[in-house]
C-alpha positions in Angstrom: -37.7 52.3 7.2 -34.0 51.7 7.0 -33.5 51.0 10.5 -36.6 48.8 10.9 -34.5 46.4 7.7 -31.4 46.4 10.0 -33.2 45.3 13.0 -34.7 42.2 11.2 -31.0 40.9 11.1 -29.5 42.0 14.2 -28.9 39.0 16.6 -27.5 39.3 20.3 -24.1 37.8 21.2 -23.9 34.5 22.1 -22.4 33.3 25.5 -18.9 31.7 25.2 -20.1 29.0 27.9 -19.1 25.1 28.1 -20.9 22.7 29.9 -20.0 19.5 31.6 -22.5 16.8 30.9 -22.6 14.2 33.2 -23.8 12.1 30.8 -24.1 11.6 26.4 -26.7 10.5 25.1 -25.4 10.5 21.5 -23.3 7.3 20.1 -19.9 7.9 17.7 -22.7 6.2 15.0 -24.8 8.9 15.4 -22.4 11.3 14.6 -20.7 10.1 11.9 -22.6 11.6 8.3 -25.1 8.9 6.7 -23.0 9.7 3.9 -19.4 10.0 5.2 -17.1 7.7 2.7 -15.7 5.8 5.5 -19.6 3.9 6.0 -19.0 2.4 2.4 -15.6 0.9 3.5 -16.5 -0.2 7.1 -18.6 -3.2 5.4 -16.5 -4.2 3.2 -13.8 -4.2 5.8 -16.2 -6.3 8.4 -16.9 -8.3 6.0 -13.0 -9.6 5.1 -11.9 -9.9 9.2 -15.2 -11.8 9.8 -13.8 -14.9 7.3 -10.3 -14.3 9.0 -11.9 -15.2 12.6 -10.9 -18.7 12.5 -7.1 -17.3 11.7 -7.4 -15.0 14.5 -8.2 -18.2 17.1 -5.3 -19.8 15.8 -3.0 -17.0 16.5 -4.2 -16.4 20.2 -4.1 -18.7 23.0 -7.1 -19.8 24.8 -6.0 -18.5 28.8 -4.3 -15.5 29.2 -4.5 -12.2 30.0 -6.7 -11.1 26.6 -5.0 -8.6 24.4 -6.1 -6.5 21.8 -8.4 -7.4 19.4 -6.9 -8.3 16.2 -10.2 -6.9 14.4 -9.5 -3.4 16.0 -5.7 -3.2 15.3 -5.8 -4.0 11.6 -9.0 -1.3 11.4 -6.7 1.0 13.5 -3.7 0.5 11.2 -6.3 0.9 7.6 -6.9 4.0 9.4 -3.0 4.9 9.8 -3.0 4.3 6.0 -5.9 5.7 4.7 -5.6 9.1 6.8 -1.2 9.0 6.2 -1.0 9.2 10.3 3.0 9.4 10.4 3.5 7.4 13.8 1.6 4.8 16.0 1.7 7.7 18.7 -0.4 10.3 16.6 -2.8 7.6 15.4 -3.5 7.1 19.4 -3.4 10.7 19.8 -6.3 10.6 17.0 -8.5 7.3 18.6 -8.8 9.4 22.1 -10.6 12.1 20.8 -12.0 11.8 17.1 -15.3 10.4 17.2 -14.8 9.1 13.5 -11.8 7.0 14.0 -13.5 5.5 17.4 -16.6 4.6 15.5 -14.4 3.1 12.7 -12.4 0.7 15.0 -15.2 -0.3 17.2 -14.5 2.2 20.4 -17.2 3.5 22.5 -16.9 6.9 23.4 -15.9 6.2 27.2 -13.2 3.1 26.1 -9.4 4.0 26.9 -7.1 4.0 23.9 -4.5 1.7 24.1 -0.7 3.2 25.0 1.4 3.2 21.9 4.0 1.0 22.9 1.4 -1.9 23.4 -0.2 -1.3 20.4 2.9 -1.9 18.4 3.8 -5.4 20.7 0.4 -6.6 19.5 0.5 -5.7 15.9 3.9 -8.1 15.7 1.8 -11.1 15.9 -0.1 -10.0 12.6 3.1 -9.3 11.0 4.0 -12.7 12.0 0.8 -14.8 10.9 0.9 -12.9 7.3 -2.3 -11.4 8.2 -2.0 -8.4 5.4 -2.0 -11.2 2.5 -5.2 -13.0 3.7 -6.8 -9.8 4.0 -5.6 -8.6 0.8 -7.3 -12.1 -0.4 -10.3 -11.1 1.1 -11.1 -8.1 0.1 -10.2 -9.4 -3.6 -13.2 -11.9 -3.2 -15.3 -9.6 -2.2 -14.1 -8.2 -5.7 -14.8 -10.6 -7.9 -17.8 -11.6 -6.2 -19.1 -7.8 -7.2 -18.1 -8.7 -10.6 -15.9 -6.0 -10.7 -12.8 -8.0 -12.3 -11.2 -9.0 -14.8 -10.0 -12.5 -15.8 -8.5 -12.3 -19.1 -6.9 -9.1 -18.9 -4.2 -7.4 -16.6 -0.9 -5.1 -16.1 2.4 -5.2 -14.4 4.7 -2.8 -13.3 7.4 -2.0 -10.3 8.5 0.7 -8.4 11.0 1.6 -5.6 10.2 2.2 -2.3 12.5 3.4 -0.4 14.4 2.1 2.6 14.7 3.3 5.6 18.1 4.0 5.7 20.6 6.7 4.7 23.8 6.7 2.1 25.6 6.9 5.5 24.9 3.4 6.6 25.7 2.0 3.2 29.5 0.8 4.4 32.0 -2.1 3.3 31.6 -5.6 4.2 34.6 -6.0 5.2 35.1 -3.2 7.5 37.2 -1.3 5.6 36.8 2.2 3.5 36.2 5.0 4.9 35.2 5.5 8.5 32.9 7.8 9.8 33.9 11.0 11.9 33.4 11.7 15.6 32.9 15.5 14.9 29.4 14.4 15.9 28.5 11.1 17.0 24.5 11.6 16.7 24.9 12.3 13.1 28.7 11.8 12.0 30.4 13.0 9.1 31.1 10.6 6.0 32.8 11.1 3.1 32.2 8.6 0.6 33.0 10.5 -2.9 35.3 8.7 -4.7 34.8 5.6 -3.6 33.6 2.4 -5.6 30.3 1.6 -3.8 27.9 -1.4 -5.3 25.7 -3.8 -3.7 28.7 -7.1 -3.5 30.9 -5.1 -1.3 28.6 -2.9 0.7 25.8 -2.9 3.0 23.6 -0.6 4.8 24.2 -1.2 8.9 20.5 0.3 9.3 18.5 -1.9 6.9 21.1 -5.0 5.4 18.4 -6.2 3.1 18.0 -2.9 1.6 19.9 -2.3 -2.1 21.2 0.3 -3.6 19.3 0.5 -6.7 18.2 3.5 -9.4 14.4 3.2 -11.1 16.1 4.4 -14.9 18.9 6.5 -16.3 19.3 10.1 -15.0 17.7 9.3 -11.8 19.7 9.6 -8.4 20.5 6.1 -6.9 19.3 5.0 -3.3 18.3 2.7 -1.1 15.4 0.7 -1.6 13.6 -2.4 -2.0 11.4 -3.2 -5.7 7.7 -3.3 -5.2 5.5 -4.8 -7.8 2.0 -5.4 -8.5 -0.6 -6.8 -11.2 -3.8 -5.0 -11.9 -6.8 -6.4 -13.6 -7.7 -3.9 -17.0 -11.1 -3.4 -16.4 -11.1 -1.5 -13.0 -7.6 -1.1 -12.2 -8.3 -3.4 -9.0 -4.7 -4.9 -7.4 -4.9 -8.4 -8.1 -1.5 -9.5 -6.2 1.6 -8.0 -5.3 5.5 -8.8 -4.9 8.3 -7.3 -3.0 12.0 -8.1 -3.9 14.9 -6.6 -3.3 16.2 -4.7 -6.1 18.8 -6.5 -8.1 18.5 -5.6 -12.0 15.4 -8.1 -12.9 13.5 -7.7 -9.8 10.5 -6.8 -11.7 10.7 -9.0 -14.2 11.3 -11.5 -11.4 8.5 -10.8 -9.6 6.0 -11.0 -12.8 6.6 -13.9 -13.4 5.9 -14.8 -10.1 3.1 -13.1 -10.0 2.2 -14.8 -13.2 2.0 -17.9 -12.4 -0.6 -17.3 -9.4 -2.9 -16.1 -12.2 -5.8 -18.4 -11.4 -7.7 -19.7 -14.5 -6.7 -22.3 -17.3 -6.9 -19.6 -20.1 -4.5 -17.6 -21.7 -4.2 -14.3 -20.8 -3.0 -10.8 -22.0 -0.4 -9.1 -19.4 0.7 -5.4 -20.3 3.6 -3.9 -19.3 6.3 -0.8 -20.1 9.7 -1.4 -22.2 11.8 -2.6 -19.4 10.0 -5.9 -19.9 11.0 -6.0 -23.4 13.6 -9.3 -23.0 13.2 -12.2 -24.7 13.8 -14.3 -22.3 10.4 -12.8 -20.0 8.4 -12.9 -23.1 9.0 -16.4 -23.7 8.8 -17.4 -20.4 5.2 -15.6 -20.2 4.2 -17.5 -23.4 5.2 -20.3 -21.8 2.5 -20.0 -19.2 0.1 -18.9 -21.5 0.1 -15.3 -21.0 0.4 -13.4 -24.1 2.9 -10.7 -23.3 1.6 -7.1 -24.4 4.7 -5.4 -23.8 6.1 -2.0 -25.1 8.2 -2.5 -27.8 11.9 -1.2 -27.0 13.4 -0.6 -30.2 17.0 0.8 -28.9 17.1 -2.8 -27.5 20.3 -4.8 -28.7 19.0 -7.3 -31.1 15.5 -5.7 -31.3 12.3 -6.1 -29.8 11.2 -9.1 -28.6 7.8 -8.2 -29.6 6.8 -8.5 -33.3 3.5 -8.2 -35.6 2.0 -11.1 -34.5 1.2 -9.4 -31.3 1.0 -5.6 -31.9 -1.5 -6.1 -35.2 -4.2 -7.0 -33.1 -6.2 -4.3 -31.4 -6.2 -5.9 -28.0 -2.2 -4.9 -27.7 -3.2 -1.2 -28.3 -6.0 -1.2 -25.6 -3.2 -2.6 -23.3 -0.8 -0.2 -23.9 -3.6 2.2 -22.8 -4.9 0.7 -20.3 -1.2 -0.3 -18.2 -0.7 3.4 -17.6 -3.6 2.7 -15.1 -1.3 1.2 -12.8 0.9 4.3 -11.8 -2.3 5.1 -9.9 -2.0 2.7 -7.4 1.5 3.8 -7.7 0.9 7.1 -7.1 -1.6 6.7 -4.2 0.4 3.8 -2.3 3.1 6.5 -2.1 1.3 9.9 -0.9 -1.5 8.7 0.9 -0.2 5.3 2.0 3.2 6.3 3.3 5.0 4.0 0.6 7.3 6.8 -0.5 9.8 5.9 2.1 9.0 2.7 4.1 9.4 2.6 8.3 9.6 -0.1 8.2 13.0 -2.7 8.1 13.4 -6.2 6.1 11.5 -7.6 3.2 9.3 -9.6 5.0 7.9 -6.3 6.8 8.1 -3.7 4.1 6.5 -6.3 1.7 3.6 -7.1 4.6 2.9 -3.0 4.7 2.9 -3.0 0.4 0.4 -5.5 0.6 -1.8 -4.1 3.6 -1.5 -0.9 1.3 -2.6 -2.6 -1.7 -5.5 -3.8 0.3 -6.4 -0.1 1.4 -6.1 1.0 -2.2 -9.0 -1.7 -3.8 -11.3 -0.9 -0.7 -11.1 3.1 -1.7 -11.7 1.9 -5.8 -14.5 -0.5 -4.6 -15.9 2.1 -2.5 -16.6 4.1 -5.9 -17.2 1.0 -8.0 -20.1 0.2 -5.7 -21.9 3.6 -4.9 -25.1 3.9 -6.8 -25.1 6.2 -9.5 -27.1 9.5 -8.3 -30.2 9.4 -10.7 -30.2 12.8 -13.4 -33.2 15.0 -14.3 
């Protein structure tokens, strides 16, 4: 009896055997999962380069040898971001062989990938057309058009990001100061303790727009550039962003900037943490009818610029909860979308990769926004 139970689950080997097909008969859509997360963002994403066509015919010329299509590079760099590929090489290595990442960009199975090199040349020209802000715009629409926005209510904060480029290449203007030695010319020797180093008499020889800047007290300084962004408080949805370079008010700067591109003719609550707590931002907000809901900084010479008339209403206390929300975005643009330390060189560039991230970032929160709720019971 106890042998005949064994022998109901014995199976024979299988054969370790590969076959050639000539031929598939199966499409990258059918194997990609009906339910794979990526088909709730390939929509949206279709949807946002389809109103960008008529950009895309300005950019390119009407003879020519044709290049890449600008539809497929920008799905091919979401897919960089969204999957934290390191290099433009490994991101090709990924298109010739993963089914998902071909049916994402538009690749049938027997398409060549495109050699890195070439890839890179083309994606210059989106750089140069500020492609990653109009399709920021886009998928924002497609936002608000959900109803998944706020208009009365939002939250500002900035972060560093940091440069590509070392404490090494932080030298003098003028040429003078300490000079690197030739123990090893790949990666000399350079001692710079001791020396007076700030931002009017140096430079870094690797990134020149780059600062040297710390985020607070107690924290290590480096160089970096200050990247800022407004969310709306109802979703926690980027609503615009702004890079500076660090110089002390950079993110004060760049909310007011950001401010001022609030569309809508009513006033408006913006929170943010203590390091906006100046009297000079908080009038200048009031000015533009925002109501400042900032943290009150009490160790502040000359006190907080914020009194009762704003912190006795209840609104200020759901805004203090509700700006905290933003480290998200913080939090994601850095681990998953490569933001800890930028490859990229220059403002223009590191601020066109924020942006495309910020992009990346609302598409993953809409993707959740808009899934139907699974039905209980």
């Amino acid at each position: 009896m106890k042998q005949d139970y064994v022998s109901m689950f014995q199976v024979m080997r299988g054969q370790d055997t590969q076959h050639s097909n000539l031929f598939s008969y199966l499409s990258p859509e059918q194997r990609v999962p009906a339910d794979h997360p990526l088909r709730r963002i390939r929509p949206m994403v279709d949807t946002a380069l389809k109103s960008l066509s008529a950009t895309f015919d300005e950019m390119y010329s009407q003879v020519g040898r044709p290049s890449i299509a600008p539809e497929k590079l920008l799905k091919a760099l979401l897919l960089q971001i969204l999957y934290t590929i390191r290099s433009e090489r490994l991101l090709m290595e990924q298109l010739s062989y993963n089914l998902l990442f071909r049916w994402f960009v538009g690749l049938n199975v027997d398409e060549s990938v495109w050699v890195p090199t070439v890839y890179s040349k083309n994606r210059e020209r989106l750089l140069e057309a500020d492609i990653a802000g109009k399709f920021f715009a886009q998928v924002l629409e497609q936002a608000r058009v959900a109803d998944l926005l706020s208009d009365e209510h939002f939250s500002v904060d900035g972060t560093l990001i940091e440069a590509w480029a070392s404490h090494k290449s932080f030298q003098r203007k003028d040429g003078t100061g300490q000079k690197p030695s030739d123990d090893d010319p790949g990666n000399p020797t350079v001692d710079f303790h001791g020396e007076s180093r700030s931002n009017d008499t140096h430079e870094s020889r690797t990134d020149p727009e780059a600062r040297l800047a710390r985020k607070s007290g107690g924290h290590e300084a480096r160089m970096a550039y200050c990247g800022n962004v407004i969310i709306e408080n109802r979703n926690g949805l980027v609503v615009d962003t702004e890079l500076l370079q660090c110089n002390g008010t950079a993110e004060r700067d760049a909310a007011m900037l950001m401010a001022e591109r609030l569309e809508g003719a009513k006033r408006v609550t913006i929170a943010a943490d203590k390091g906006y707590d100046t009297k000079d931002f908080v009038q200048e907000m009031r000015s533009m009818k925002v109501t400042p809901h900032v943290s009150q900084n009490h160790k502040r010479s000359g006190g907080s610029a914020i009194d009762g008339r704003t912190t006795r209403h209840s609104g200020y206390q759901i805004s203090q909860r509700k700006r905290k929300r933003i480290e998200e975005v913080f939090g994601w643009m850095k681990t998953v979308g490569m933001l800890r330390k930028t490859r990229h060189r220059g403002v223009f560039k590191v601020g066109w990769v924020f942006t495309f991230a910020a992009a990346a970032y609302n598409l993953v929160r809409m993707r959740n926004l808009l899934t139907p709720a699974i039905p209980t019971g």
